[in-house]
NUBA-768897 format. One record per atom (N, C-alpha, C): residue number from 1; residue in three letters; atom name; x negated, y, z. Coordinates in steps of 0.001 Angstrom, whole numbers. Example, Ala and Ser with C-alpha at 12.3 -4.5 7.8 and 13.67 -1.06 7.14 Angstrom:
<site k="1" r="ALA" a="N" xx="-13190" yy="-5690" zz="7800"/>
<site k="1" r="ALA" a="CA" xx="-12300" yy="-4500" zz="7800"/>
<site k="1" r="ALA" a="C" xx="-13200" yy="-3300" zz="7800"/>
<site k="2" r="SER" a="N" xx="-12850" yy="-2250" zz="7080"/>
<site k="2" r="SER" a="CA" xx="-13670" yy="-1060" zz="7140"/>
<site k="2" r="SER" a="C" xx="-12900" yy="30" zz="7870"/>
END
This chain:
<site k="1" r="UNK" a="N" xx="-17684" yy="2679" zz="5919"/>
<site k="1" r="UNK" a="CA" xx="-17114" yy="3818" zz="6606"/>
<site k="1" r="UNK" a="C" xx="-16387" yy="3346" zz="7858"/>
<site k="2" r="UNK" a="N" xx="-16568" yy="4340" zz="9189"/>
<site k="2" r="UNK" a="CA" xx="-15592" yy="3853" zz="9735"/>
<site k="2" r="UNK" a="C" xx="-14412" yy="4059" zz="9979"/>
<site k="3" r="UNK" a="N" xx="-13548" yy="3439" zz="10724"/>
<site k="3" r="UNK" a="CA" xx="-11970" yy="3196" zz="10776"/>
<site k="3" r="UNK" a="C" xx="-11692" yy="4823" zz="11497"/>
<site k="4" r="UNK" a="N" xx="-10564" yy="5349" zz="11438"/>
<site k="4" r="UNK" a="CA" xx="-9815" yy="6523" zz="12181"/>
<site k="4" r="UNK" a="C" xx="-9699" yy="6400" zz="13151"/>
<site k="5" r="UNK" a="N" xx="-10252" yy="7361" zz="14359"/>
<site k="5" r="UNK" a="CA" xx="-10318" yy="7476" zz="15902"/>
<site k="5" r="UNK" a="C" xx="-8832" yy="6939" zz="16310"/>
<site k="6" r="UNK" a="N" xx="-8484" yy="6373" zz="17062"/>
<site k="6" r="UNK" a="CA" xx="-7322" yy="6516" zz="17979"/>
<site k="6" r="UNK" a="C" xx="-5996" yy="6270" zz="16655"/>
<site k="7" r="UNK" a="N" xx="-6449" yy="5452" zz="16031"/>
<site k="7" r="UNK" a="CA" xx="-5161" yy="5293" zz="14988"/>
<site k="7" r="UNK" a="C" xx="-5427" yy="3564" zz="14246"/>
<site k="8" r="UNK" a="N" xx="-4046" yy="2954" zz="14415"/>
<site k="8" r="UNK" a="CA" xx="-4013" yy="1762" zz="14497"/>
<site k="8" r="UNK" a="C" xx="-2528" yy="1270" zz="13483"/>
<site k="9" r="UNK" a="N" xx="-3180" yy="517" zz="12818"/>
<site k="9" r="UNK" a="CA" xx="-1558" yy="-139" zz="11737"/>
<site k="9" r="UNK" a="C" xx="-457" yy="-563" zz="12992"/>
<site k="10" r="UNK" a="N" xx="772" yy="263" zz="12640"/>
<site k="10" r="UNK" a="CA" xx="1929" yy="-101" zz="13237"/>
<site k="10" r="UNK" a="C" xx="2561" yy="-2013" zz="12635"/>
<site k="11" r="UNK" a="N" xx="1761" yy="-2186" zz="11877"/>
<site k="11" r="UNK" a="CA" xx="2531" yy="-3497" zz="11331"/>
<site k="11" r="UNK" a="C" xx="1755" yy="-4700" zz="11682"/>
<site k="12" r="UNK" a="N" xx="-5" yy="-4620" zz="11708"/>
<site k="12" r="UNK" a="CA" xx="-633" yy="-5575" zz="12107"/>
<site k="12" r="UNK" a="C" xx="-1826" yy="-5062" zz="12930"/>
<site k="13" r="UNK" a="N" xx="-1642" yy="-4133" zz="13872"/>
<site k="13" r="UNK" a="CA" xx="-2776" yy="-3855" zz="15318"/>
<site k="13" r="UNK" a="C" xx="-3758" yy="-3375" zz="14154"/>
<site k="14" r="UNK" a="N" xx="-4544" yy="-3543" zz="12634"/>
<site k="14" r="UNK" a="CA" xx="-5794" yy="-3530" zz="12724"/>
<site k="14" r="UNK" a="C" xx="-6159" yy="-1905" zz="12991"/>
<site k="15" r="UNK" a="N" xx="-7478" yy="-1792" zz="13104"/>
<site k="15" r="UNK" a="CA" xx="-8055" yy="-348" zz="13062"/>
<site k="15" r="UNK" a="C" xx="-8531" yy="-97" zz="11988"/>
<site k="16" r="UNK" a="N" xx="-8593" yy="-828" zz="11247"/>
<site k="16" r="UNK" a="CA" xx="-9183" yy="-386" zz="9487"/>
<site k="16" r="UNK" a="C" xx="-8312" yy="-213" zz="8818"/>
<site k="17" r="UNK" a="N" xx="-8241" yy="1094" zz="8561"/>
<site k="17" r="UNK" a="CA" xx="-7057" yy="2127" zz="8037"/>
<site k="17" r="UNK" a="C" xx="-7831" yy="3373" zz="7456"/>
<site k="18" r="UNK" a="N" xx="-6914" yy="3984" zz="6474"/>
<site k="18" r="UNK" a="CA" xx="-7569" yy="5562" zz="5848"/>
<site k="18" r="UNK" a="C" xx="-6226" yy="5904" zz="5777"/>
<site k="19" r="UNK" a="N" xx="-6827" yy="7140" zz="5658"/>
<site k="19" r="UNK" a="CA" xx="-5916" yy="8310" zz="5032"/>
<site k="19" r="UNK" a="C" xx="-6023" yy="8487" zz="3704"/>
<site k="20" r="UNK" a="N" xx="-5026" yy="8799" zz="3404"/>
<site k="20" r="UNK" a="CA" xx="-4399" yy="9174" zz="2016"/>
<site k="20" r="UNK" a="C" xx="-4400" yy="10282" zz="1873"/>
<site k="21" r="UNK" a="N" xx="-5376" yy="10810" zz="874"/>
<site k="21" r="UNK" a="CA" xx="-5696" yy="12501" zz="506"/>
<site k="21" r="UNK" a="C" xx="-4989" yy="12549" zz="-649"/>
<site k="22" r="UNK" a="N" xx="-4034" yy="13965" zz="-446"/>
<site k="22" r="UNK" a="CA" xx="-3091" yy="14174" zz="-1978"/>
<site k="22" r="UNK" a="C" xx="-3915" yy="15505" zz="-2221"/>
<site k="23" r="UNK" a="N" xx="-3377" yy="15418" zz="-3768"/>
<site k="23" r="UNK" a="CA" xx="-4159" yy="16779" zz="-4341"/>
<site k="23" r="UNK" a="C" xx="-5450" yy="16490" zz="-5272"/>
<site k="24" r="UNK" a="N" xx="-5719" yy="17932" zz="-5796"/>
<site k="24" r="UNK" a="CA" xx="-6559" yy="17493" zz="-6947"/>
<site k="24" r="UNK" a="C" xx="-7869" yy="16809" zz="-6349"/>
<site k="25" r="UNK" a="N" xx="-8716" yy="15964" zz="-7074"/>
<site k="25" r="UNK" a="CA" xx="-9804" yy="15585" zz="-6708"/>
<site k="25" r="UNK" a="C" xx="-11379" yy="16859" zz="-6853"/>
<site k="26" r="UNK" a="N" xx="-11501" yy="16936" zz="-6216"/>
<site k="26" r="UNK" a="CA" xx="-13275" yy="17537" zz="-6289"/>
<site k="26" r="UNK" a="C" xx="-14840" yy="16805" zz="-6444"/>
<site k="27" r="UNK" a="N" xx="-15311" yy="16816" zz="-6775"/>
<site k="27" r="UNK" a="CA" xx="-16725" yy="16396" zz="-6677"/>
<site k="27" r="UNK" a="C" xx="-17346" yy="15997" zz="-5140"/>
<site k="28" r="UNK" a="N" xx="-16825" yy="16688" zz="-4132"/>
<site k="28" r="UNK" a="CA" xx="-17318" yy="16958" zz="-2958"/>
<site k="28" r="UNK" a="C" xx="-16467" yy="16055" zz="-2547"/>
<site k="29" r="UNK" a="N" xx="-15035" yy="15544" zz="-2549"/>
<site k="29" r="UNK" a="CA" xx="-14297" yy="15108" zz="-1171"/>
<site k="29" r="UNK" a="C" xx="-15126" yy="14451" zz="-421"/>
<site k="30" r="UNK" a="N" xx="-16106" yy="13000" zz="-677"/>
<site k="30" r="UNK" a="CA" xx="-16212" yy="13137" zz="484"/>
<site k="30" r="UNK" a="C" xx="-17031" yy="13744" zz="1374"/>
<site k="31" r="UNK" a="N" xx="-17405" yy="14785" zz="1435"/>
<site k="31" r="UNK" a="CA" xx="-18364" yy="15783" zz="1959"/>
<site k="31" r="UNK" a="C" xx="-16508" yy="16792" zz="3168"/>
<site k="32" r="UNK" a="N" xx="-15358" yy="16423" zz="2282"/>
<site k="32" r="UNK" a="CA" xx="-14479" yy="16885" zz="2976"/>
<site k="32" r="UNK" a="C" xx="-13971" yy="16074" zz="4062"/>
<site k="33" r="UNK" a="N" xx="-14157" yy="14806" zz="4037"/>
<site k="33" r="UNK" a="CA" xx="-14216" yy="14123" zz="5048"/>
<site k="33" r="UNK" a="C" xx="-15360" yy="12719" zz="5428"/>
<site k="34" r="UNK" a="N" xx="-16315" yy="13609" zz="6249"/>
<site k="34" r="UNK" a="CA" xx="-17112" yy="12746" zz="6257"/>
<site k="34" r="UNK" a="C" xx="-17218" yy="11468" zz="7318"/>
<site k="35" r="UNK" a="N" xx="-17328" yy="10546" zz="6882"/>
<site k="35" r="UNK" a="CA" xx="-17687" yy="8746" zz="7596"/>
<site k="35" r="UNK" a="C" xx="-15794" yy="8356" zz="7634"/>
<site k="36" r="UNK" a="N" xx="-15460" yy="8969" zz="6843"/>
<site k="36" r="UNK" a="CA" xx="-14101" yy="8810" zz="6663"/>
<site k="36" r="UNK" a="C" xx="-13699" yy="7530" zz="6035"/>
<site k="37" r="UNK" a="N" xx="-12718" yy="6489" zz="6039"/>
<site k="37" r="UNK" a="CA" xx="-12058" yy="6061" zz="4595"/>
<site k="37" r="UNK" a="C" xx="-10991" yy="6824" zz="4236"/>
<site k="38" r="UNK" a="N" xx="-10807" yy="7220" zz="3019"/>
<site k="38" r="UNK" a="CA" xx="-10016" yy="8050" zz="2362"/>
<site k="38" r="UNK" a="C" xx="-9782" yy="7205" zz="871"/>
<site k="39" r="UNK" a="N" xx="-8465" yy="6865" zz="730"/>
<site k="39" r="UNK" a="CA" xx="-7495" yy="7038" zz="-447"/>
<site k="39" r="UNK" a="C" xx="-7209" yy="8036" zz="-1226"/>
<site k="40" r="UNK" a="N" xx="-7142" yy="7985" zz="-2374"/>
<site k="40" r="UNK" a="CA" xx="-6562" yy="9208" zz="-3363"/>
<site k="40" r="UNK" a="C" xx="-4816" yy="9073" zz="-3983"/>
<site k="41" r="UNK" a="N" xx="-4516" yy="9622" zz="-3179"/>
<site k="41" r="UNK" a="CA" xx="-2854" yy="9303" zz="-3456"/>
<site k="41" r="UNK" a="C" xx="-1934" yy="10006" zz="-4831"/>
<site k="42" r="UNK" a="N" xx="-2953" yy="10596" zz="-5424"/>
<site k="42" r="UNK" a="CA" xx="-2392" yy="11517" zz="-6689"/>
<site k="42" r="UNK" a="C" xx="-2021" yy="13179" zz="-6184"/>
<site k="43" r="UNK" a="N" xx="-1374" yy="13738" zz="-7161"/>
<site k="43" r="UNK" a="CA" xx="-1482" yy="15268" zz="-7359"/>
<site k="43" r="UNK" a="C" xx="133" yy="15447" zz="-6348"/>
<site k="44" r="UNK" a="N" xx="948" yy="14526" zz="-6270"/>
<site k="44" r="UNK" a="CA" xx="1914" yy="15190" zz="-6164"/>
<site k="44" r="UNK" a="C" xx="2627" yy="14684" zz="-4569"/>
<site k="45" r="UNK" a="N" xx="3119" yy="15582" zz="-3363"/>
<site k="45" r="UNK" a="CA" xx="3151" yy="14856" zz="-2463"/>
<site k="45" r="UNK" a="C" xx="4854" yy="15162" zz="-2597"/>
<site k="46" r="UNK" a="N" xx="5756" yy="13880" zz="-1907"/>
<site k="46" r="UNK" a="CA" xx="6945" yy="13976" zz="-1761"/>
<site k="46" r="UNK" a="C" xx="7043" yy="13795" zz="-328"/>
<site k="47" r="UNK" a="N" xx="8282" yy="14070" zz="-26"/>
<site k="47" r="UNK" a="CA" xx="8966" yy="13997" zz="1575"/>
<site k="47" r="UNK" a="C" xx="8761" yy="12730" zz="1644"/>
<site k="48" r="UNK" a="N" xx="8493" yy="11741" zz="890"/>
<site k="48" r="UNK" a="CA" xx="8364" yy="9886" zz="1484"/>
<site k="48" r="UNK" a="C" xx="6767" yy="9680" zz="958"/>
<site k="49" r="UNK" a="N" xx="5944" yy="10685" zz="735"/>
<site k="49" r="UNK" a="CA" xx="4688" yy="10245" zz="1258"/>
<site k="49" r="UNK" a="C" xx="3922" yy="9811" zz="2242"/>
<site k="50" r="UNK" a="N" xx="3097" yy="8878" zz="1887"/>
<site k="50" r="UNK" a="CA" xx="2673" yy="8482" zz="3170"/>
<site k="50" r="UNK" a="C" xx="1612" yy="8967" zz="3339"/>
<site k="51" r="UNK" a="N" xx="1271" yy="9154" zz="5033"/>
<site k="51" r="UNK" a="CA" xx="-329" yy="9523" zz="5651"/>
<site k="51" r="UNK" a="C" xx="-1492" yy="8268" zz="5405"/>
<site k="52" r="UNK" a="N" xx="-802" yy="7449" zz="6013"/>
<site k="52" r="UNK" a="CA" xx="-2072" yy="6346" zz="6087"/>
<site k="52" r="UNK" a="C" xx="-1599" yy="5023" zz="5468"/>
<site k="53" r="UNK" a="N" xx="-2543" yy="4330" zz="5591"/>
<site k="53" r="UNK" a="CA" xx="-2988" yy="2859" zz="4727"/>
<site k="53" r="UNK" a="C" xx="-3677" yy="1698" zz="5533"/>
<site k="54" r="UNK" a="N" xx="-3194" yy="686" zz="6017"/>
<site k="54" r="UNK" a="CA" xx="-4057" yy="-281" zz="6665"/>
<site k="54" r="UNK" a="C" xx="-5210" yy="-1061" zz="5072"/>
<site k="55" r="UNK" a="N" xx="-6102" yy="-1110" zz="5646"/>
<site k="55" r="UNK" a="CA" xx="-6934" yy="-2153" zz="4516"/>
<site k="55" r="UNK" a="C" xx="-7037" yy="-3359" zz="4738"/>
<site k="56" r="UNK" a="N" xx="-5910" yy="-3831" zz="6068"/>
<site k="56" r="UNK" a="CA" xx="-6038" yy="-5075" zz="6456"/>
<site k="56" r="UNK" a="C" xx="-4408" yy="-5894" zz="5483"/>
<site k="57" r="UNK" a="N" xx="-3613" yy="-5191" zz="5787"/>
<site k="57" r="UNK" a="CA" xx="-2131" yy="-5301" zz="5238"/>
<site k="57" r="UNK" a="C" xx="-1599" yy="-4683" zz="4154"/>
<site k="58" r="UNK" a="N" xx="-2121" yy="-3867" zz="3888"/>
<site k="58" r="UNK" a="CA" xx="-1803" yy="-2953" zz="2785"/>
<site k="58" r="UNK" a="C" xx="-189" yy="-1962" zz="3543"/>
<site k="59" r="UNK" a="N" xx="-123" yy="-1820" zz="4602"/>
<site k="59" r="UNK" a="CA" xx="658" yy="-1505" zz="4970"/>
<site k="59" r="UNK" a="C" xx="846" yy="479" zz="4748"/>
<site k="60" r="UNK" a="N" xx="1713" yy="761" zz="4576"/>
<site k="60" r="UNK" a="CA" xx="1702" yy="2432" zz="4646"/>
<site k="60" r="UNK" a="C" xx="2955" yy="2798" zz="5444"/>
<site k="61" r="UNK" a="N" xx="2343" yy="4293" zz="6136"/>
<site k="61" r="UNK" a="CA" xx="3041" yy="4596" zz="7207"/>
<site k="61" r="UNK" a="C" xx="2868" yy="5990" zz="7520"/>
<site k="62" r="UNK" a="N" xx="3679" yy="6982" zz="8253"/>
<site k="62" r="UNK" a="CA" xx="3389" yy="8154" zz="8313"/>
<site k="62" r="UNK" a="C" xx="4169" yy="9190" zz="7527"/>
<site k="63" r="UNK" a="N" xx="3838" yy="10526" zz="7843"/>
<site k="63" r="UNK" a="CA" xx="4054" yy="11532" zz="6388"/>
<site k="63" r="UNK" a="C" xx="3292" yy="12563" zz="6026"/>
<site k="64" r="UNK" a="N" xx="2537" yy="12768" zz="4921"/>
<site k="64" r="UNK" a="CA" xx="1811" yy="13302" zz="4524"/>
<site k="64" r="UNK" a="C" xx="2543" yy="14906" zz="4654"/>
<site k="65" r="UNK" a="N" xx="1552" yy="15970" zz="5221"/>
<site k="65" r="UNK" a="CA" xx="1818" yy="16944" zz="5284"/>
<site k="65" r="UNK" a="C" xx="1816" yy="18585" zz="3819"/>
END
């Protein structure tokens, strides 16, 4: 899959990063985001959730809406 347009780890430059999808899972997600990388972050989102994920650092960053 590829990396997220115009979005880059604040901790180590890379571009290989996903998003973190909260909420129940479907059969389809990835049909909900397609050529995406996408994480499954669980059912429940808090005010210190995070948006994204480097796959280079394991770094997380952001806030999930």
């Amino acid at each position: 899959m590829k990396p997220q347009k115009d979005h880059y780890c604040p901790g180590c430059g890379s571009a290989e990063i996903a998003e973190i999808v909260y909420g129940l899972v479907t059969p389809d997600i990835e049909a909900e985001y397609p050529g995406r990388q996408i994480i499954l972050g669980g059912c429940v989102v808090e005010a210190t959730s995070p948006r994204w994920r480097c796959l280079e650092c394991e770094n997380t960053w952001g806030r999930a809406s």
